[in-house]
C-alpha positions as CSV (number, residue, x, y, z in Angstrom):
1,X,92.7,146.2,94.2
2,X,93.4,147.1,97.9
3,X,89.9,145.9,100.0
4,X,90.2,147.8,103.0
5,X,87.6,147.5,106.3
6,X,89.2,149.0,109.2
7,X,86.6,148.1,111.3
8,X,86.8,144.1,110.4
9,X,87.1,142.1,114.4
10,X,90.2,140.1,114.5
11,X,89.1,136.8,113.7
12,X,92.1,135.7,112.3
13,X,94.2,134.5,115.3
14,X,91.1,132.3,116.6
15,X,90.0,131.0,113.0
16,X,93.7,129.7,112.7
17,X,94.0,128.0,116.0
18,X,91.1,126.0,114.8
19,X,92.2,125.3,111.7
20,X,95.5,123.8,112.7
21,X,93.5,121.7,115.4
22,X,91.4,120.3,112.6
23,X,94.5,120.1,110.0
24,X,96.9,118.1,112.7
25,X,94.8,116.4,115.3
26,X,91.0,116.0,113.5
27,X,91.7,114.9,110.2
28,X,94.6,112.7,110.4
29,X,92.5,110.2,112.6
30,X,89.0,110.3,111.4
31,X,89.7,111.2,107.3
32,X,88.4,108.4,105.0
33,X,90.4,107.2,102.3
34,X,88.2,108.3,99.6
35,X,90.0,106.8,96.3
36,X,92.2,103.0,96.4
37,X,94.6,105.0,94.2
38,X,96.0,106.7,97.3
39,X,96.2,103.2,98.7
40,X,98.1,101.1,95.8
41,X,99.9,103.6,94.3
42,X,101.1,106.2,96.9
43,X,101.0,104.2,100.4
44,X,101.8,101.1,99.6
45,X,105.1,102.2,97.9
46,X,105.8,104.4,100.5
47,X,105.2,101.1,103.5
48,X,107.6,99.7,100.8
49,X,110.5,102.7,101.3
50,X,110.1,102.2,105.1
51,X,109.1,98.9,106.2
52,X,110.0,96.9,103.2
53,X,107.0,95.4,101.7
54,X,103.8,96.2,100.0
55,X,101.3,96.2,97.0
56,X,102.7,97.3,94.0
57,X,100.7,98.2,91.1
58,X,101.6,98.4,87.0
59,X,102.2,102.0,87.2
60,X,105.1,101.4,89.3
61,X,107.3,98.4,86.9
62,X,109.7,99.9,85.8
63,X,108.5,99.1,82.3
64,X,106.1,102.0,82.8
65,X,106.9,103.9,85.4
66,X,104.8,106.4,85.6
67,X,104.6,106.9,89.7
68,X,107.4,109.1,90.6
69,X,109.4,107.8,94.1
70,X,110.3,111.4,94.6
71,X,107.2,112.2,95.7
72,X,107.4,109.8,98.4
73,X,110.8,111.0,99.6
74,X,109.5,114.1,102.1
75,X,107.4,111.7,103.5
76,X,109.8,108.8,103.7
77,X,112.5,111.1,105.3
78,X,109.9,111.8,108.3
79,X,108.8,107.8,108.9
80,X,112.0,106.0,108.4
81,X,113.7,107.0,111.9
82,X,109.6,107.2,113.1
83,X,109.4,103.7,112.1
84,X,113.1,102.3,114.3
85,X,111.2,104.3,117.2
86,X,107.6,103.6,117.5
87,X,106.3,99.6,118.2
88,X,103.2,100.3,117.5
89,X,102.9,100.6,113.4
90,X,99.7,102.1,112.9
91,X,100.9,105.5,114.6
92,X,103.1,105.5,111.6
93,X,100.0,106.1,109.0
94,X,98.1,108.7,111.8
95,X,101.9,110.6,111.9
96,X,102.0,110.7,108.0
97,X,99.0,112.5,108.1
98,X,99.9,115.0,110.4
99,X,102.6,115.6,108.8
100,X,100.1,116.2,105.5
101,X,98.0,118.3,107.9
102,X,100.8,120.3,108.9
103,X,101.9,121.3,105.3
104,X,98.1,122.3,104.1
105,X,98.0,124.4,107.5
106,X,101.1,126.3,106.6
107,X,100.4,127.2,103.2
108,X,97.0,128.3,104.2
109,X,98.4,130.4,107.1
110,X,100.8,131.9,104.1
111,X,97.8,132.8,101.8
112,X,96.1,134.3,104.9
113,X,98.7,136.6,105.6
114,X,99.0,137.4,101.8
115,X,94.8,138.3,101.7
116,X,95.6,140.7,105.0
117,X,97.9,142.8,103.2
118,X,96.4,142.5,99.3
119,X,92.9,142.3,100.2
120,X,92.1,143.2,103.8
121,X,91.7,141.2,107.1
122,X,87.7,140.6,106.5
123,X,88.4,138.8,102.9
124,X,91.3,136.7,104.7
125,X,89.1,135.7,108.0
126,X,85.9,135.0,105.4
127,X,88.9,132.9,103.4
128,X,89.9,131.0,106.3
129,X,86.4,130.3,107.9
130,X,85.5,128.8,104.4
131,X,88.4,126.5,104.7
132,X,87.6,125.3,108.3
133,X,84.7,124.6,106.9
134,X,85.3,122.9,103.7
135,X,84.1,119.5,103.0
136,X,86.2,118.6,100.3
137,X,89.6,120.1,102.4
138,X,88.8,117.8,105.1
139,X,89.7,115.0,103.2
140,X,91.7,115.8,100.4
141,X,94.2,117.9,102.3
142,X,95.2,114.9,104.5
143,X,95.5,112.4,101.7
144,X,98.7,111.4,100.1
145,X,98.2,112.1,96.4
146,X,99.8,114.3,93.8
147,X,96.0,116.2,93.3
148,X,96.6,116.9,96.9
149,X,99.6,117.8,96.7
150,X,99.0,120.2,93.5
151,X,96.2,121.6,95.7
152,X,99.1,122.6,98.5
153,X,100.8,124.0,96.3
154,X,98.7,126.4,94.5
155,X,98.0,128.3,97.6
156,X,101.6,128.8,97.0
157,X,100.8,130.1,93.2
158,X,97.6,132.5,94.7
159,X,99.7,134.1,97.7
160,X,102.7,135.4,95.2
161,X,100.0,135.9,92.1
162,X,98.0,138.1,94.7
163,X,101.4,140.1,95.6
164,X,101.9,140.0,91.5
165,X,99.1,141.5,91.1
166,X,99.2,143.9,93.7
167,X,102.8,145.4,92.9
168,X,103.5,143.4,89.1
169,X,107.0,142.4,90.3
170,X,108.6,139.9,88.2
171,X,109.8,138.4,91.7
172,X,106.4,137.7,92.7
173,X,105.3,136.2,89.0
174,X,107.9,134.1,89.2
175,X,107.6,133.1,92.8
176,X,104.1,132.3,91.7
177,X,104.9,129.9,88.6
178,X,107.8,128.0,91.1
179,X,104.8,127.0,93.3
180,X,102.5,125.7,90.3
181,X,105.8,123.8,88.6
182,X,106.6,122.4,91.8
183,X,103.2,121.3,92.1
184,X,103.0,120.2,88.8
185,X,106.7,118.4,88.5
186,X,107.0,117.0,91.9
187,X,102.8,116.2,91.9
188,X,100.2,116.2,89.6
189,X,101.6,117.4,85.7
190,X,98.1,118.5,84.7
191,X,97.9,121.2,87.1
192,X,100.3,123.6,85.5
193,X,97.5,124.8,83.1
194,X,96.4,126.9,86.6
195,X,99.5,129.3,85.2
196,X,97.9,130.1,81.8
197,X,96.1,133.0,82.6
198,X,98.6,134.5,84.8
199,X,101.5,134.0,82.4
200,X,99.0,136.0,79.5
201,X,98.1,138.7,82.5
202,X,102.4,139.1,82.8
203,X,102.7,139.2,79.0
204,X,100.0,141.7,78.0
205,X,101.1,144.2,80.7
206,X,104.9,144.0,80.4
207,X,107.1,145.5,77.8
208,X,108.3,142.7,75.8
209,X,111.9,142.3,77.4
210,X,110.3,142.4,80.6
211,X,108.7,139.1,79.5
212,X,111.3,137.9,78.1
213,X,113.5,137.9,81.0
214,X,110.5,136.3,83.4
215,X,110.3,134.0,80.7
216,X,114.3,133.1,81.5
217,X,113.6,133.4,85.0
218,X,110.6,130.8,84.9
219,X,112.4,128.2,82.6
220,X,115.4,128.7,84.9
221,X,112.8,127.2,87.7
222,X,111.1,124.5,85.7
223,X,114.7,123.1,84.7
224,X,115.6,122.8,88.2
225,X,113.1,121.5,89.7
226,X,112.7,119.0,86.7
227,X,116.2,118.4,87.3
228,X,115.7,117.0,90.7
229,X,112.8,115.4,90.0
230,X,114.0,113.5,87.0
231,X,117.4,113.0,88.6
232,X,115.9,111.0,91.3
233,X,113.3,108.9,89.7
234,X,115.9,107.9,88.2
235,X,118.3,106.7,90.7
236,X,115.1,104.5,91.6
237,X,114.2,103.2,88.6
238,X,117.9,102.8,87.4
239,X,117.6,104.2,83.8
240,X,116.4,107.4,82.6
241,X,112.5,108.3,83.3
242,X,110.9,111.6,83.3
243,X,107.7,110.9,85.0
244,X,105.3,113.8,84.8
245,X,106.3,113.3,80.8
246,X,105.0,109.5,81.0
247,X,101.6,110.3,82.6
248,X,101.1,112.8,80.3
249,X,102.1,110.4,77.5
250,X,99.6,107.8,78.8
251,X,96.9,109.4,79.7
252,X,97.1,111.8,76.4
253,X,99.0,110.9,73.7
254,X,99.1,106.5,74.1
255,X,95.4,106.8,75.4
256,X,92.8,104.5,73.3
257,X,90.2,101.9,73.7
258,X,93.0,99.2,75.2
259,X,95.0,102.0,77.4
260,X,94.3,105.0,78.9
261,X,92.7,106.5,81.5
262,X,88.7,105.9,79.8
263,X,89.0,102.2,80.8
264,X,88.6,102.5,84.2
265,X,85.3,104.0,83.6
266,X,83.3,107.1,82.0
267,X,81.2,110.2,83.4
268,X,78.5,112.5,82.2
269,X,79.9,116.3,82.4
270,X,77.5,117.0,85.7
271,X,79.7,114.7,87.3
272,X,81.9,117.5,88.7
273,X,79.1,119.6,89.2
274,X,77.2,116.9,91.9
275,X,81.2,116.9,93.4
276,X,81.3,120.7,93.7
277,X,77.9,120.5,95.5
278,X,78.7,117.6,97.6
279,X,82.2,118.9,98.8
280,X,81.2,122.7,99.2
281,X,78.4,124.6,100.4
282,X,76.2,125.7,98.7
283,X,77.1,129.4,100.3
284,X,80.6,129.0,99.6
285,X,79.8,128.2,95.5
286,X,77.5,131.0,95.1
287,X,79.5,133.3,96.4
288,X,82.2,131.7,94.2
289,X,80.1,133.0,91.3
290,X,79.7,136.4,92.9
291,X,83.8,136.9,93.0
292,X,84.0,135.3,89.7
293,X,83.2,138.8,88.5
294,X,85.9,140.6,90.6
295,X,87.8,141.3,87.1
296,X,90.7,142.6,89.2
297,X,91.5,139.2,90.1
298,X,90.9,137.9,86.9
299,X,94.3,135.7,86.3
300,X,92.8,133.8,89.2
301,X,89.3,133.3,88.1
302,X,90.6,132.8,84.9
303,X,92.3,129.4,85.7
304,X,89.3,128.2,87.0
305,X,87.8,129.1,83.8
306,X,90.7,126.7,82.1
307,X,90.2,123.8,84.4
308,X,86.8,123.8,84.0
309,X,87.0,123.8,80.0
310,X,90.1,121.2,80.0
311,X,88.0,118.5,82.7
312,X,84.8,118.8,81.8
313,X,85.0,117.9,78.3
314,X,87.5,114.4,79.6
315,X,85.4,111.1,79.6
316,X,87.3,109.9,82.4
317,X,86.6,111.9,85.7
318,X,87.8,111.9,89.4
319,X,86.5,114.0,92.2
320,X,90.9,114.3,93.0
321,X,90.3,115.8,89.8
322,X,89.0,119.0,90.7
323,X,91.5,119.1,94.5
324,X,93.9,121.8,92.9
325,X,91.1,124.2,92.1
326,X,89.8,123.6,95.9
327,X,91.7,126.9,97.2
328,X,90.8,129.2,93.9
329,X,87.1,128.5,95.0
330,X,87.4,129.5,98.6
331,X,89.1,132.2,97.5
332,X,86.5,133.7,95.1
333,X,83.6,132.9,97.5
334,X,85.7,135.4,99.9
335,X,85.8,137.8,97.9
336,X,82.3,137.5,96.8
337,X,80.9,137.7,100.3
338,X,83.2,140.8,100.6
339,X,82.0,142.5,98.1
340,X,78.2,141.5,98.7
341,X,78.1,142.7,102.1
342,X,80.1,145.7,101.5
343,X,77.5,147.3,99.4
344,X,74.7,146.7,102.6
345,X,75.1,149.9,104.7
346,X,72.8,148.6,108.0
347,X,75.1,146.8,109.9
348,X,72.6,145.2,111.5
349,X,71.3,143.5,107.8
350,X,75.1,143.2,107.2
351,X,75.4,141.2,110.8
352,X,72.5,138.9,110.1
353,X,73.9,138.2,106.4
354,X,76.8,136.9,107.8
355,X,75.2,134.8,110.9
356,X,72.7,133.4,108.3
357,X,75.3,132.4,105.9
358,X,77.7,131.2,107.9
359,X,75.3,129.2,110.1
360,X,74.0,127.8,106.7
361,X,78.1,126.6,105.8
362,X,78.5,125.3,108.9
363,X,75.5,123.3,109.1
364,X,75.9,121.8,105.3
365,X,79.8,121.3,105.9
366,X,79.7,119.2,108.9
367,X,76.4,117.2,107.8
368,X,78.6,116.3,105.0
369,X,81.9,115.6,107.2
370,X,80.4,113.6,109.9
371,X,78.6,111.7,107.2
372,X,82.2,110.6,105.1
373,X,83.2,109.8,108.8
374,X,80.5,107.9,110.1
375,X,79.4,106.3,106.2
376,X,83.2,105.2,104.8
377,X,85.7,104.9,107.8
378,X,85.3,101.4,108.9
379,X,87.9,99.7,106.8
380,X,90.6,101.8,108.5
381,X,89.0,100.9,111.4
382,X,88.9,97.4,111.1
383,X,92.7,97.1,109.7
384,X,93.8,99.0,112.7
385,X,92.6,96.6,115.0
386,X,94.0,93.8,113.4
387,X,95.9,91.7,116.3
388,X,99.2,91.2,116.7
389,X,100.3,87.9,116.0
390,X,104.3,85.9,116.8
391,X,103.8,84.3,113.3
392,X,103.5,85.2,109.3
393,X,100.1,85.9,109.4
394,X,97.9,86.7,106.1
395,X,95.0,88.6,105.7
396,X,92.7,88.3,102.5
397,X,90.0,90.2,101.1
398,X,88.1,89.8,97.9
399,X,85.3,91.8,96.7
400,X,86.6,94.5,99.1
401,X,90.5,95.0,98.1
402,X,89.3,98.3,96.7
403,X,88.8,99.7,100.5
404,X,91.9,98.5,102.0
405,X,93.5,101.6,103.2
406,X,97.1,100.9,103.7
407,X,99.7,98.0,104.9
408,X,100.9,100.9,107.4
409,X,98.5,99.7,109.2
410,X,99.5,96.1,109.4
411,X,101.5,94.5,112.0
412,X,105.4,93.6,110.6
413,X,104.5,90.1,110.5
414,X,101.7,90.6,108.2
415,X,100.7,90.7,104.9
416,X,97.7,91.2,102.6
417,X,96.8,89.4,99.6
418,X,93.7,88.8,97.4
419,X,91.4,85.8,96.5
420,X,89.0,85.1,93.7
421,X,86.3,87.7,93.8
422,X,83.7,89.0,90.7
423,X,86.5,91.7,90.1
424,X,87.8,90.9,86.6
425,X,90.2,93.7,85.9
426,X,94.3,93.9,87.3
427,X,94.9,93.6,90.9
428,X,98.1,94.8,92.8
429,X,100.6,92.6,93.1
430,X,103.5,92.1,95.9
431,X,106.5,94.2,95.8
432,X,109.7,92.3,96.1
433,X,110.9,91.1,99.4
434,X,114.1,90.2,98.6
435,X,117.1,91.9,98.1
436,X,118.6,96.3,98.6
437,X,115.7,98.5,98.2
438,X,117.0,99.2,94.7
439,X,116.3,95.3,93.0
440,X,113.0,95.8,94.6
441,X,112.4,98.5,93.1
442,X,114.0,97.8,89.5
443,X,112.6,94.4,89.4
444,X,110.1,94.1,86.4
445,X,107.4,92.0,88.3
446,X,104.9,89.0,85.5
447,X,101.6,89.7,84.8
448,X,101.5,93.5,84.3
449,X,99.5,95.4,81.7
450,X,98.5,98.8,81.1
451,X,94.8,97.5,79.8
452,X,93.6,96.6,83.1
453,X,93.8,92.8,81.4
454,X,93.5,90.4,84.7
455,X,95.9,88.3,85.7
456,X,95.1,85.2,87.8
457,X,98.9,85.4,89.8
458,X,97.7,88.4,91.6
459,X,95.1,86.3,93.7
460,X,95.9,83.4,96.4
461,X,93.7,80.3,97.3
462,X,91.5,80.9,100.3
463,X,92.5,78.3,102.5
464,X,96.2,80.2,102.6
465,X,94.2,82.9,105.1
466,X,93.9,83.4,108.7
467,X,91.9,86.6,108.0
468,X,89.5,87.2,106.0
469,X,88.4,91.4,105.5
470,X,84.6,91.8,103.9
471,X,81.1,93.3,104.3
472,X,78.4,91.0,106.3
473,X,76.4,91.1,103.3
474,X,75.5,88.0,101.0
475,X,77.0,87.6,97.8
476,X,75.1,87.2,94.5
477,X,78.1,87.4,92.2
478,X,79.4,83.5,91.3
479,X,83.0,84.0,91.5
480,X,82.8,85.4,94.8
481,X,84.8,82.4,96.9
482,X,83.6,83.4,100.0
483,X,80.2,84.4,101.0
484,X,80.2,85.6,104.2
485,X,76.9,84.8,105.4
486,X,76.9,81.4,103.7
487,X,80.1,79.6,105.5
488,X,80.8,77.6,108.6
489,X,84.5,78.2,108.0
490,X,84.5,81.7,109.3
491,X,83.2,83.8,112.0
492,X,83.3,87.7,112.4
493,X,85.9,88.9,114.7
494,X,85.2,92.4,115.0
495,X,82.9,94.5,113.0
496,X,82.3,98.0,112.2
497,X,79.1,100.3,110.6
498,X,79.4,100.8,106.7
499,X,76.7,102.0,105.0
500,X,74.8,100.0,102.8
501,X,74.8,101.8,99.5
502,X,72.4,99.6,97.7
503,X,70.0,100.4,100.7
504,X,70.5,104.1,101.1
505,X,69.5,107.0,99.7
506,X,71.8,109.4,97.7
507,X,70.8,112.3,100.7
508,X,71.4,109.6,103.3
509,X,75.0,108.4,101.9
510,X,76.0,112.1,101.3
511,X,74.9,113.9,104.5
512,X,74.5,112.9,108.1
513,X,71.0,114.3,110.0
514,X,71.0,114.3,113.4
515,X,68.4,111.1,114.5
516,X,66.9,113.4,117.3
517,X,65.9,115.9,114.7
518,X,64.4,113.5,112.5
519,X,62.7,112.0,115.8
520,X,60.8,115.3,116.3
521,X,59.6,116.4,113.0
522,X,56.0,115.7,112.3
523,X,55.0,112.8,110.7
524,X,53.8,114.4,106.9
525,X,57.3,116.2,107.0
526,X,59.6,113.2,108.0
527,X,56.9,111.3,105.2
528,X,58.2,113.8,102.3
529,X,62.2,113.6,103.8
530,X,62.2,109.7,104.0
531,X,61.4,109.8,100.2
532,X,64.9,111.4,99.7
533,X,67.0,110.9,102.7
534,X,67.6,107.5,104.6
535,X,70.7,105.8,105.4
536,X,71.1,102.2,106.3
537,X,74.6,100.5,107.8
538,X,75.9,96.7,107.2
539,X,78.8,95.6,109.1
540,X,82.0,95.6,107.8
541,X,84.0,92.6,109.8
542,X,87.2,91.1,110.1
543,X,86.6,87.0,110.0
544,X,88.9,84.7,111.6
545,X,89.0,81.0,110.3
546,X,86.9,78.8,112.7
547,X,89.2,75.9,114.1
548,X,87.8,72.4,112.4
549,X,88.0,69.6,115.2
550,X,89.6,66.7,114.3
């Protein structure tokens, strides 16, 4: 399976330094938060661990608990002492980040290694470049959830499943299912189908005691890192819980029309496709499709064979769905432009292949980067600039909780909370303030359901705000209390460009074209364009109350 190209340039050292510039420094500052669950159920907890307050959501009463704190505890370790240290609060969310950064880089550095030695230096520069330039990676690497996490972690599972399949050491099989149970344990449960195929690849070309004993090996593994796991959830939650065991029980086994993860929504099955599209290039997925046919790698193509089957045929979809299988796919589009431009002999066609194609994956990727940027990044923005204030202050938000990014970036003295809005479903409530970290934790919080049933405690009454977080944009929905361009009582503070979604088009939301270009294209082409691609901006403002004379 050896891929050798001894006259391949040394791109490597110079594709890395780039990548660890975009993983540290790039992406921790200008990254949207892409999905609220990140927000409620992963930093608010963690703003809970180290600062003592935040939102807390159903999932995380112990009457369900099905977030796991141990999750949180890497993280937690790093911002605790950060947060005795640093005045300045919002540093602590930018530091988290590059902490996040730091971990994707090094695991990628790992696999690229591993490609050098199994494959060949070309596959593992063609590897990396994809990376650097990789949509989706831009985001999800630097975001704290599970999916992500699971996406880590199975460049973990590929490195030692390349080595596996290079040399079929038991060490390297098993090395490679520790990285896909920690992933799965510690992160995201559902992502330990990505072992199926390698687990049938060991068994069919073993003898049978061979199995066996990676079979003892491997359960060996899972029990201790379920061990831990378990062990400390625990501890938080002060009884017994095994969380991976309760998502899985929710979201399979208790799921119906009350519960379960279809009521927050259904997709058609071309939902993942218009995500693959959106988040790759289209270079990188076709060649994907090319080195889906390199049967020597098949245990690897294979599991993307399995998640496709398994999350395709859910209802309920997520684009953090499809995070784990992020590094498989960059993977397989390596190998696939390998193996395509290996069988050109002029180098000069073979040179102009690759300029062509990776001119086309750079321009797609960063159209669609500095689009999420410039489209989706103001409420981080505008939360950041929030201004310090000597007294309890409160900042609301309504038809907008959904974007607030995270109480790290709130001064100490302040705290979010809702008011009425057209939202109808459960809210986030307030963790416990009072008391060790522990009754915080352990405290069973009124008003929680698992049905997404609302619950009128979680809101406030509007006149309890000094700030009030929203889009400049008129309200048509009744039960919105505050219409922002309707009301004497507050005045925008400081806004920032959001796009206007009911104003753009799908090409305009999704990718960013330069205004210059547009500005010099003739009029019958821009004509044809305009049809598909235009993006308009509203402002998305903090408003302060305006002072009523007496």
């Amino acid at each position: 399976m050896v891929l050798r190209d001894e006259k391949c340039k040394l791109y490597g050292p110079l594709l890395l330094a780039f990548l660890f510039v975009s993983r540290v420094f790039i992406q921790p500052y200008y990254s949207l938060i892409s999905d609220c669950d990140e927000t409620f159920n992963y930093w608010e907890p963690l703003n809970l661990l180290v600062r003592g307050f935040g939102k807390q959501t159903w999932e995380y009463s112990p009457e369900y608990s099905i977030r796991s704190w141990a999750f949180l505890l890497p993280l937690f370790s790093i911002l605790k002492p950060l947060n005795e240290l640093i005045e300045k609060k919002v540093l602590l969310f930018y530091a988290a980040r590059s902490v996040l950064g730091i971990v994707s880089f090094i695991f990628e550095y790992a696999l690229s290694k591993e490609l050098q030695t199994s494959m060949s230096i070309q596959v593992s520069n063609m590897w990396l470049l994809f990376q650097l330039f990789n949509p989706g990676w831009f985001h999800s690497s630097v975001e704290l959830l599970p999916s992500s996490f699971a996406m880590i972690t199975t460049l973990g599972y590929l490195k030692y499943t390349l080595r596996y399949l290079s040399n079929g050491t038991e060490s390297a099989f098993v090395k490679s299912i520790f990285f896909v149970l920690l992933g799965g344990i510690l992160g995201w449960p559902f992502s330990l189908v990505l072992s199926v195929t390698s687990c049938i690849h060991y068994a069919v070309t073993h003898r049978f005691i061979d199995t066996l004993r990676a079979s003892f090996s491997s359960f060996f593994v899972f029990c201790l890192v379920s061990s831990i796991v378990t062990t400390i959830d625990s501890i938080f939650y002060g009884k017994f819980t095994v969380v991976p065991l309760n998502i899985v029980t929710y979201n399979v086994f208790a799921a119906g029309e009350k519960s379960g993860p279809n009521i927050f929504g259904v997709e058609p099955w071309h939902y993942y496709v218009q995500n693959l599209l959106l988040n790759f290039p289209i270079t990188t997925l076709i060649f994907a499709i090319i080195g889906f046919t390199h049967l020597s790698i098949w245990p690897i193509s294979g599991s993307l064979f399995i998640w496709f089957n398994v999350f395709f045929a859910q209802p309920h979809k997520e684009e953090r769905f499809l995070y784990p299988i992020y590094g498989i796919i960059s993977l397989l589009s390596a190998v696939g432009l390998y193996h395509v431009s290996s069988t050109i002999r002029w180098n000069r066609i073979k040179k102009l292949l690759k300029f062509v194609i990776f001119g086309l994956t750079l321009l797609q990727s960063m159209a669609r980067i500095i689009a999420l940027v410039n489209n989706y990044t103001a409420p981080i923005q505008i939360y950041a600039a929030l201004p310090n204030c000597a007294s309890e202050t409160v900042v609301c938000t309504g038809r907008e909780w959904y974007h607030f990014p995270t109480s790290l970036l709130l001064p100490d003295n302040y705290r979010l909370e809702f008011v009425q809005s057209g939202f109808d479903g459960l809210l986030p409530g307030n963790f416990k303030e009072t008391g060790s970290i522990e009754d915080r934790i352990r405290y069973i919080p009124e008003g929680m359901n698992n049905e997404n049933i609302f619950d009128s405690s979680k809101l406030v009454d509007i006149t309890t705000c000094d700030y009030y977080v929203d889009l400049n944009l008129p309200s048509n929905n009744p039960r919105d209390i505050v219409n922002p361009t309707e009301t004497n009582d507050w005045h925008p503070l400081l806004c920032r460009n959001f796009v206007d979604v009911s104003s753009s088009k799908f090409l305009g939301r999704a990718f960013q074209v330069p205004e210059k270009l547009l500005s010099i294209l003739p009029q019958p082409v821009l004509s044809v364009i305009s049809k598909y691609y235009g993006v308009k901006y509203v402002d998305y403002c903090i408003f302060s109350r305006v002072e009523q004379e007496v």
